[in-house]
C-alpha positions in Angstrom: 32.5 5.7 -27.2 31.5 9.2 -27.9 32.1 11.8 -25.4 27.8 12.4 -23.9 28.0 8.4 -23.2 31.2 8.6 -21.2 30.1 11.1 -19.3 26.9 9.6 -18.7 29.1 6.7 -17.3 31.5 8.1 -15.5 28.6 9.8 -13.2 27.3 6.4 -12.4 30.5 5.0 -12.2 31.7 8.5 -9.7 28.3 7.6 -7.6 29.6 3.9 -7.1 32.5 4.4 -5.7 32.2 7.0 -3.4 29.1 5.4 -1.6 32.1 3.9 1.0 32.5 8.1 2.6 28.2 7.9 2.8 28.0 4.9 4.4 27.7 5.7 8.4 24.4 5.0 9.7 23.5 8.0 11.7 24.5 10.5 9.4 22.1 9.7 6.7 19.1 7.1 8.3 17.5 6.3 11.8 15.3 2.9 12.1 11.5 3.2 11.3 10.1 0.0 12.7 11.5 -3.0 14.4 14.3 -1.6 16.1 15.2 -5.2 17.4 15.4 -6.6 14.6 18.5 -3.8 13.4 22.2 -4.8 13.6 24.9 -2.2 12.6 28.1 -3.1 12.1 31.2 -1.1 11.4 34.6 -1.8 9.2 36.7 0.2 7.6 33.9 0.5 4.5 31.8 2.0 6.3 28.9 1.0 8.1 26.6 -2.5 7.1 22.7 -2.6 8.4 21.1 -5.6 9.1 17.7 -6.2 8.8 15.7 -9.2 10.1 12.6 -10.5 9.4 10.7 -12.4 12.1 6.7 -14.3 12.5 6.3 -11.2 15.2 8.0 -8.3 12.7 10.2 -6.9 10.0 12.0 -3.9 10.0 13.5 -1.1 8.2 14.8 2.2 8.3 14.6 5.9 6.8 16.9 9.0 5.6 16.3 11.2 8.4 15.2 14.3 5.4 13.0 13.6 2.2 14.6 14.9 -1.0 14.0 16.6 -4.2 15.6 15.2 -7.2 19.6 13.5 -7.1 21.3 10.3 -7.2 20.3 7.6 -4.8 21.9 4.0 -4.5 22.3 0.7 -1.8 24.2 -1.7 -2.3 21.5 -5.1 -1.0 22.6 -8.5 -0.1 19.5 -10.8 -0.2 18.0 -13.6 1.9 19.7 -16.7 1.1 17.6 -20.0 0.2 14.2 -20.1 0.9 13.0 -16.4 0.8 9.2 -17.1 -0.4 6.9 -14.7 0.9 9.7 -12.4 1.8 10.0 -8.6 0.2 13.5 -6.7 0.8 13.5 -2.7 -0.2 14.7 -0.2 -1.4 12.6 2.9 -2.4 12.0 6.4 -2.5 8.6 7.6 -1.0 6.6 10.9 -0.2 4.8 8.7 2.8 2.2 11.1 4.8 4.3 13.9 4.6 2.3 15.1 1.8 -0.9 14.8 0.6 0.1 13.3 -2.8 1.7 10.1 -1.9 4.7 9.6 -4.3 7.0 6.8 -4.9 9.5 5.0 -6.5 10.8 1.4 -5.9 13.1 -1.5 -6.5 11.3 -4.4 -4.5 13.1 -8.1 -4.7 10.3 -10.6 -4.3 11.2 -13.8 -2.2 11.5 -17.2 -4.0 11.5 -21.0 -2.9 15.2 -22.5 -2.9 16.6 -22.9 -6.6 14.1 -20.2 -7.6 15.1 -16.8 -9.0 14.5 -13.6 -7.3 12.4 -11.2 -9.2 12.7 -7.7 -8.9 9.8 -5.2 -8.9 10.0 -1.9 -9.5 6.9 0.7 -9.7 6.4 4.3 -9.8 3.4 5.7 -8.0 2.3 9.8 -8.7 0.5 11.1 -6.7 -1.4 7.6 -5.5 -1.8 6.3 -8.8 0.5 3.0 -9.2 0.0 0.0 -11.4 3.3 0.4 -13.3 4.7 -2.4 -11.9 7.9 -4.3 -14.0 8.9 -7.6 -13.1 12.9 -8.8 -14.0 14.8 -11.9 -13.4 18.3 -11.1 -12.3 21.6 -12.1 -14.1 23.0 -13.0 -10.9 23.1 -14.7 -7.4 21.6 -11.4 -5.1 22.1 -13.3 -2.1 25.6 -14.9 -2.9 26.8 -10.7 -2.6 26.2 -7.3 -2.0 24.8 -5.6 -5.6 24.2 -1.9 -6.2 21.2 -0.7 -7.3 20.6 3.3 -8.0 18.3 5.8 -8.7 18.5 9.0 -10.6 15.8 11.6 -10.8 15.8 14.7 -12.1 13.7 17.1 -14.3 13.4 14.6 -17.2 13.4 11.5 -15.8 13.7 8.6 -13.5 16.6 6.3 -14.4 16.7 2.8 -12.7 20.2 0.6 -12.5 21.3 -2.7 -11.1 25.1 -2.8 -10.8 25.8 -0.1 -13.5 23.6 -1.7 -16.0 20.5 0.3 -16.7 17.1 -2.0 -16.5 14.1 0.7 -16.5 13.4 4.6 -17.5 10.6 6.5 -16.9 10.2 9.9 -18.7 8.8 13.3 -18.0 5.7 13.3 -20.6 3.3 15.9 -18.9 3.1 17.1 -22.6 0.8 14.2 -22.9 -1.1 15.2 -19.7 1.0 12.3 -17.7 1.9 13.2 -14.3 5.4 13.2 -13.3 7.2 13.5 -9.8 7.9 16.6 -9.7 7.8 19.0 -6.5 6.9 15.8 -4.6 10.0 15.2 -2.0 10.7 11.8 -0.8 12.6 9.6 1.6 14.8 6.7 0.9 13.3 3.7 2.5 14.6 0.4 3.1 12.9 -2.8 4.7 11.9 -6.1 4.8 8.7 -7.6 5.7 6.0 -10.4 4.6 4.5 -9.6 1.9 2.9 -13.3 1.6 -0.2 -12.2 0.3 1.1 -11.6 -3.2 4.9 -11.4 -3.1 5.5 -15.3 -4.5 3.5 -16.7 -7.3 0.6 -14.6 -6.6 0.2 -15.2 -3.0 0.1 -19.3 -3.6 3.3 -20.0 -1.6 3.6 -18.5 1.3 6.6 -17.6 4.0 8.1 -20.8 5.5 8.6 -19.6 9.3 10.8 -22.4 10.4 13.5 -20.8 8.1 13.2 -17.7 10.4 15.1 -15.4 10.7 15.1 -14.0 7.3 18.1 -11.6 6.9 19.1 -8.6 4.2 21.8 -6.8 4.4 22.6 -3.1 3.1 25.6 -1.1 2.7 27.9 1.2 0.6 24.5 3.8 0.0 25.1 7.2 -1.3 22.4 9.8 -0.8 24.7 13.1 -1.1 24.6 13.5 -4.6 20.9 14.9 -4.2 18.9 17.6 -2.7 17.8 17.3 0.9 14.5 19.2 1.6 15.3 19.9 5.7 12.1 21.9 5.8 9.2 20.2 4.6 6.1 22.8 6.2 7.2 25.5 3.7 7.9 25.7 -0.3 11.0 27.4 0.4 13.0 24.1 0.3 11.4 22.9 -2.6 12.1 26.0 -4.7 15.7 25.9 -4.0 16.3 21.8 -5.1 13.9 23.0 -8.1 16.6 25.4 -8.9 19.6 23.1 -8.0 18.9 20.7 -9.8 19.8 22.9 -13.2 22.9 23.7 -11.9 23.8 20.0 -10.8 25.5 17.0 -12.8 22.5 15.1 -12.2 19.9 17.8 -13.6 21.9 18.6 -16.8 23.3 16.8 -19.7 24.0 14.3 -20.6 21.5 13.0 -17.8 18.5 14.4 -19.3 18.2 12.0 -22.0 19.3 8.5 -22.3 22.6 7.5 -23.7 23.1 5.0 -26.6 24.6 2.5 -23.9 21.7 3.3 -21.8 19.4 2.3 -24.4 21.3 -1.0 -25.2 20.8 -2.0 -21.4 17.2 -0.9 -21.4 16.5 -3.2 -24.9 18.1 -6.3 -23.8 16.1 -5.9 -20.5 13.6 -5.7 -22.5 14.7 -8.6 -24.8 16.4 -11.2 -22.2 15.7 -10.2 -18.5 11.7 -9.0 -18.4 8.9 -11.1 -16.7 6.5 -8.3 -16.6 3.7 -8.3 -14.0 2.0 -10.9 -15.6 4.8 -13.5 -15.3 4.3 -14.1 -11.5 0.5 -14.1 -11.6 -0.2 -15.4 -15.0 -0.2 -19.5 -13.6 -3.7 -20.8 -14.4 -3.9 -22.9 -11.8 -2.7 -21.0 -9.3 -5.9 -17.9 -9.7 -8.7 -20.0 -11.4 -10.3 -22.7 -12.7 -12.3 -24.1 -15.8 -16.2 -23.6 -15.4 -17.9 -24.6 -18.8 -16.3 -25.5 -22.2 -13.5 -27.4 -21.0 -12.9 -28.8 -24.5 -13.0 -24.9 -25.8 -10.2 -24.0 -23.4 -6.3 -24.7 -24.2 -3.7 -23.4 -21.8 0.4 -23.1 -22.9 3.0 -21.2 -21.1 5.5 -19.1 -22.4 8.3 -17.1 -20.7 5.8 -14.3 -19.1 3.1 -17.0 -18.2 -0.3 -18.8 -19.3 -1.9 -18.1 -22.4 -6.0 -19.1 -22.0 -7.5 -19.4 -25.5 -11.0 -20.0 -25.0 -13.1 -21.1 -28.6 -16.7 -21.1 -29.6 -18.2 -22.9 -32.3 -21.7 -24.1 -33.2 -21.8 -28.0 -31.9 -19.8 -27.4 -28.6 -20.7 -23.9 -27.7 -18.6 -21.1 -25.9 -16.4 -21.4 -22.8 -15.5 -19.8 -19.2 -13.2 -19.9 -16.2 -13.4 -18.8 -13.0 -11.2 -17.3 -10.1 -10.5 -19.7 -7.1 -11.9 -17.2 -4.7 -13.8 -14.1 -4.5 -12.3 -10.9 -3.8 -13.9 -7.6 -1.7 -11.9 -4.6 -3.3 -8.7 -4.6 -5.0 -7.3 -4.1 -8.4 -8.0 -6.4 -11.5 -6.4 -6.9 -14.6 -6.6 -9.1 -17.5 -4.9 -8.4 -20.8 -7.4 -9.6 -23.9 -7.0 -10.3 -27.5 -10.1 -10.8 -29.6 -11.5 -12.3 -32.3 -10.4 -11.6 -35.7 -12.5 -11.4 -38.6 -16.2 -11.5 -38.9 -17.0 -11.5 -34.8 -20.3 -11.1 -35.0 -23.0 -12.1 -32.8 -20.1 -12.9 -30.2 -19.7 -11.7 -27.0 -15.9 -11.9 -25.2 -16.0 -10.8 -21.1 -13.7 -9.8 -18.6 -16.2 -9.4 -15.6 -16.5 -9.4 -11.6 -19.9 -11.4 -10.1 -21.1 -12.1 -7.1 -22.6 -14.8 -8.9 -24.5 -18.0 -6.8 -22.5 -17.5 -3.2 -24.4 -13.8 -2.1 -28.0 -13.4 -2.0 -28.0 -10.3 -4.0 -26.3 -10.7 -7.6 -23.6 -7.8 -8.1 -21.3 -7.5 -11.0 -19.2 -5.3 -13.0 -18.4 -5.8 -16.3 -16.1 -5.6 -19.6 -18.4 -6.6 -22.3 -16.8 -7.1 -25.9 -19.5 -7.2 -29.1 -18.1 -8.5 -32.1 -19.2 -6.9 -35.2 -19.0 -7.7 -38.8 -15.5 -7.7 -40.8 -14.2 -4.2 -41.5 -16.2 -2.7 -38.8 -15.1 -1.7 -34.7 -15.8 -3.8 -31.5 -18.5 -2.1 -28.8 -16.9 -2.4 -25.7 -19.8 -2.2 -23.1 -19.6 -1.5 -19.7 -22.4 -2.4 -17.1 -22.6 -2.2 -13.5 -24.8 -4.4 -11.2 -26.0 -3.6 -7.3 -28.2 -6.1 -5.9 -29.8 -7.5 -9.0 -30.6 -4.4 -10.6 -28.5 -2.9 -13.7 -29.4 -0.9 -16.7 -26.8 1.2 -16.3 -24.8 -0.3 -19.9 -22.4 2.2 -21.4 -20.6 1.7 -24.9 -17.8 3.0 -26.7 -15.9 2.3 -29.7 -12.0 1.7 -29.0 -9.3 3.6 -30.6 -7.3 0.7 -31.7 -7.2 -2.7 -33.1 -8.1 -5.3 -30.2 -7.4 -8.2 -32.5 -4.3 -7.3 -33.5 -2.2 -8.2 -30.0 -3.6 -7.8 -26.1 -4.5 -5.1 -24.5 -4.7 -4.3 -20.1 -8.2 -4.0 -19.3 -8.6 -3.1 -15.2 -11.1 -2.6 -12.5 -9.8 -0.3 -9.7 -13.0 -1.3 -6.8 -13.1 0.4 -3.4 -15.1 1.4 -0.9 -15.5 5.2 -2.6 -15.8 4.5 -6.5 -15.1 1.8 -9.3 -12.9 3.0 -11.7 -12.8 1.2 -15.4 -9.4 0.8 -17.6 -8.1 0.4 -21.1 -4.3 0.6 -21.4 -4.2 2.3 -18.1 -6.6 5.0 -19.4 -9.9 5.5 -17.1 -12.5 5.3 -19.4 -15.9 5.0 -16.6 -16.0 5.6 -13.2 -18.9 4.7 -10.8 -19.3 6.8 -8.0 -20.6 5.6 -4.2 -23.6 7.4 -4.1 -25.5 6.0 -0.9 -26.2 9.8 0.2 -28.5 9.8 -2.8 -30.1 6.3 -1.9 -28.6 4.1 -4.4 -27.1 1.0 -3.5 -23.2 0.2 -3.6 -20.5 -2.8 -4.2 -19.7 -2.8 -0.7 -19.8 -5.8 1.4 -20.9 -7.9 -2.0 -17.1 -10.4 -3.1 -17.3 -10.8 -6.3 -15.4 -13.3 -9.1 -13.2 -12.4 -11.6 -14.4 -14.7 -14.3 -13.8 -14.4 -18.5 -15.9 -16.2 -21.1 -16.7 -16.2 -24.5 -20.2 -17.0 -25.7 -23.1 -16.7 -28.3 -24.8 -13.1 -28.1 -25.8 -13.2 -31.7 -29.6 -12.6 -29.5 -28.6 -9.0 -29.2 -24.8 -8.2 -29.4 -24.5 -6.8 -33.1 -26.7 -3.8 -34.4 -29.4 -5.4 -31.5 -29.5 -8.9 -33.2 -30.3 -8.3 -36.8 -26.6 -9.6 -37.5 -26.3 -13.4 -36.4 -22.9 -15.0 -36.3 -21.5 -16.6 -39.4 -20.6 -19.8 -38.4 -18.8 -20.7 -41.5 -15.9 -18.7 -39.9 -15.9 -20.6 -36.8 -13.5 -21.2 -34.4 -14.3 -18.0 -33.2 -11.1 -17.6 -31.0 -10.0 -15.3 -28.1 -6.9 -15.3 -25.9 -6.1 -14.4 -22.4 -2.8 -13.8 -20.4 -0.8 -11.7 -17.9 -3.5 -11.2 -15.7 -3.1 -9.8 -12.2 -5.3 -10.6 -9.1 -2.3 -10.0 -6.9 -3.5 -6.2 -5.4 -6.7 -7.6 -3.9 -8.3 -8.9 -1.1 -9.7 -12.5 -1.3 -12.2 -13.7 0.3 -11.6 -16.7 2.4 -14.9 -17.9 3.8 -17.5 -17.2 1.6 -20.3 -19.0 3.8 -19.4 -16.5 6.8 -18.8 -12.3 7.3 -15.2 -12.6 9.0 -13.6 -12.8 5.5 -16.2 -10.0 4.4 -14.7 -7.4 7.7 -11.5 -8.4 7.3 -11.2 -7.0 3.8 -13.4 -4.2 4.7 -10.8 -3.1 6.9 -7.5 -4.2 4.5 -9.2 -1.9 2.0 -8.4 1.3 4.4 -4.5 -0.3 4.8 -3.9 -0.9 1.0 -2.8 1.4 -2.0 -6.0 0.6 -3.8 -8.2 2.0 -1.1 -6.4 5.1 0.3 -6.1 8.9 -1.2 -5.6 9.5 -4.1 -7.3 6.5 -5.5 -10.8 7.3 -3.8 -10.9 10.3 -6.4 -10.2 11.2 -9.7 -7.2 12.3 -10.6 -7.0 15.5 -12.9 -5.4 12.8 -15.8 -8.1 10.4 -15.3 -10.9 13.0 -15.4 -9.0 14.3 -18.9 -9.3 10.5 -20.1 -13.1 10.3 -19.6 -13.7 13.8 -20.8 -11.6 12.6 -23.9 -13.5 9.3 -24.1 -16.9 10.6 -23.6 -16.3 13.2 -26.4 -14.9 10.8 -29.1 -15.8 7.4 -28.6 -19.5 6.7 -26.3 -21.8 5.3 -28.8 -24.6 4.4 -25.8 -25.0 5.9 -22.7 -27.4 4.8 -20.2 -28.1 8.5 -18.8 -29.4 9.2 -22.0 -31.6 7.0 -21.8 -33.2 6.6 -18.6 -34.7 9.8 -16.9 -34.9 7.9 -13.2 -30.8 8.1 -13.3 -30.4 11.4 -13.2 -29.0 11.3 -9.7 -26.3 9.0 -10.1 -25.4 10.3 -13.8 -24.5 13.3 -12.2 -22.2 12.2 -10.3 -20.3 9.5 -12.5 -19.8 12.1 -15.4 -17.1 14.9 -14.8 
């Protein structure tokens, strides 16, 4: 083994075993929220926290200061048998200490008995989530106590489950990525029910008569790191800033990873990785067949459905349709289009109000195939109560036959934000101060289909589709509906208030996501520059107002 790797090792390997000194309670944490649910109990390892999860709470607790940049690891033991519906912690977070909310987590999502844990982690800067991974574990969580570990410095964030590394994230603000830097946080730990999404999507939900659910923690190690005692000055943060070039964990070998490092991180990759997708991506679970059924064909594979829709001349095109209607949330769908000659065809990733609301709403990933050898359109459109016109277009700046690509809608009550590949690309501001109508109070479907266009979709209908090259094929998987609120009664408002007011509790509808960030504006500077072919401001003097606003 050369000499970087073992030292690399022998750091985590140093941080393992001295976690037993750490590990008294109230020299490192005090308990957040449901302090009777908290059991602390002493040997001569140290000291082991209980945490319980009831039907009236959860409960979890906090390091009593935030830090900048260090080592940070827990040993967990997990709920046993049926944990559906049950989320166990433990992260790093800014929380509402400051005004970027930061975070880093490992997040072990409950399963029915016989089923797998999976583990989530994410990183959120400054607000801006939706890096979520998704792993099977190689073990039994709940048979033992497992360590799992942070380390984040300068350079990067380096994830690990019992030595083994199972995620990175790099530093890359040379590509105008944001990184955590200068943004202290807490370690965190806690269970709760997490019900609405944690198991299969949301479809399975927590089984109360198996109550209490129990976790247990121990053996955690926070003094390899930086504390930041005073958080109301920069004085604190300018001192871990410097420490952390003068500490094992901010120097090499630890800036970089090591060729173990990257053996753990491909076999993740290779053996262990469900992705985001995986949980969500059951067909039946999120929607359901609305035209075409003999033009739809669903398989499964290791990270979930696969929904090729077809169109051809005798049988026509084909949808499908979420279950229920959502009022703000995230939504994501990766795509792969049709190869070939496409044109005349239209492929959609969309959100409608549809039949169920009087006034039609909808927001919309339109994909207009084109003739071989030349690029798809992508067209954006956006619908308030019946009335849109507002169609954008841009080329993309890659193949989107070639494999699948994450298309998103971020919707909340202060702007809708459009995706490729995690790069904004349109944003549509609320603008009711000017008198124009908004997505508020309007559910909406998420709904995909593949149809004839050849009307108007290429070069404005001059080019019809050859159907000589029919099927005319396009696939759908790993989407994500998870981050949203559904709508439960569509016939009635309570459903419509109740995510009204989720939308002020939730990630997707709290600072920083009810603004652009600096990166996103850079993306639809960039996109705007290079790629809009069509632009409905151009075209249209009355929208002066709104254009304004929805173009940094």
């Amino acid at each position: 083994m050369k000499m970087l790797e073992l030292i690399s090792l022998l750091s985590l390997t140093a941080l393992l075993f001295s976690g037993a000194e750490a590990a008294t309670f109230g020299d490192d944490f005090n308990i957040t929220f449901g302090k009777q649910n908290v059991n602390i109990t002493t040997d001569n390892t140290g000291d082991t926290v209980t945490l319980k999860l009831t039907n009236r709470t959860g409960s979890g607790f906090r390091s009593l200061d935030p830090f900048l940049y260090g080592e940070f690891s827990m040993k967990m033991m997990l709920v046993k048998r049926n944990s559906s519906g049950t989320i166990s912690t433990f992260y790093m977070s800014s929380q509402a200490m400051f005004k970027k909310w930061c975070e880093v987590d490992f997040e072990f999502l409950g399963n029915v008995s016989g089923q797998p844990y999976v583990l989530q982690t994410n990183v959120y800067i400054q607000g801006v989530g939706a890096r979520e991974q998704q792993i099977y574990l190689w073990f039994d969580p709940t048979a033992d106590f497992h360590e799992c570990g942070l380390r984040w410095n300068q350079d990067l964030i380096l994830f690990w489950v019992d030595n083994r590394v199972i995620r990175v994230f790099h530093n890359a603000t040379d590509l105008g990525l944001l990184y955590l830097d200068y943004q202290p946080m807490y370690a965190i730990a806690s269970i709760w029910n997490g019900e609405a999404w944690a198991t299969e999507g949301g479809r399975i939900k927590v089984d109360w008569t198996q109550a209490p659910f129990i976790a247990s923690y121990t053996g955690w190690n926070v003094s390899n790191a930086c504390k930041v005692h005073n958080t109301t000055g920069t004085d604190d943060l300018h001192a871990c800033y410097r420490k952390v070039y003068q500490s094992s964990y901010g120097r090499a070998p630890n800036l970089a990873l090591s060729q173990t490092q990257i053996a753990d991180l491909r076999n993740a990759s290779k053996e262990l990785s469900s992705s985001i997708g995986a949980q969500a991506a059951k067909f039946a679970n999120d929607f359901n067949v609305t035209w075409g059924k003999e033009n739809v064909n669903i398989t499964s594979s290791r990270r979930g459905d696969v929904v090729t829709l077809k169109l051809t001349r005798e049988k026509g095109g084909a949808g499908f349709r979420s279950l229920s209607p959502f009022l703000y949330g995230h939504f994501s769908m990766k795509m792969k289009l049709i190869k070939g000659n496409s044109s005349g065809t239209i492929t959609t990733f969309y959100m409608s109000s549809q039949d169920n609301y009087k006034k039609w709403c909808e927001i919309d990933f339109e994909f207009l195939g084109n003739v071989s050898g030349q690029p798809y359109a992508l067209q954006t459109n956006v619908y308030i109560q019946g009335v849109g016109n507002r169609e954008q277009r841009i080329y993309l700046w890659f193949d989107p036959t070639a494999t699948h690509h994450t298309y998103r809608f971020l919707w909340n009550q202060e702007l809708i934000l459009f995706f490729v590949d995690n790069r904004a690309i349109r944003v549509f501001h609320k603008a009711t101060d000017l008198g124009i109508p908004y997505l508020d109070y309007q559910p909406m479907y998420a709904i995909n289909s593949l149809w004839n266009g050849e009307a108007w979709a290429t070069q404005g209908g001059r080019v019809k589709i050859d159907w000589t090259q029919q099927p005319f094929v396009a696939s759908y998987t790993e989407w994500n509906v998870s981050e949203a609120c559904k709508v439960q009664n569509a016939t009635g408002t309570a459903g419509q208030h109740a995510c009204y007011k989720k939308a002020y509790q939730s990630s997707y509808g709290r600072a920083p996501n009810l603004a652009l960030t600096k990166t996103q504006v850079q993306n639809l500077r960039w996109v705007r520059k290079n790629y809009v072919i069509y632009d409905y401001c151009t075209k249209n003097a009355t929208a002066t107002a709104e254009c304004a606003r929805n173009w940094p």
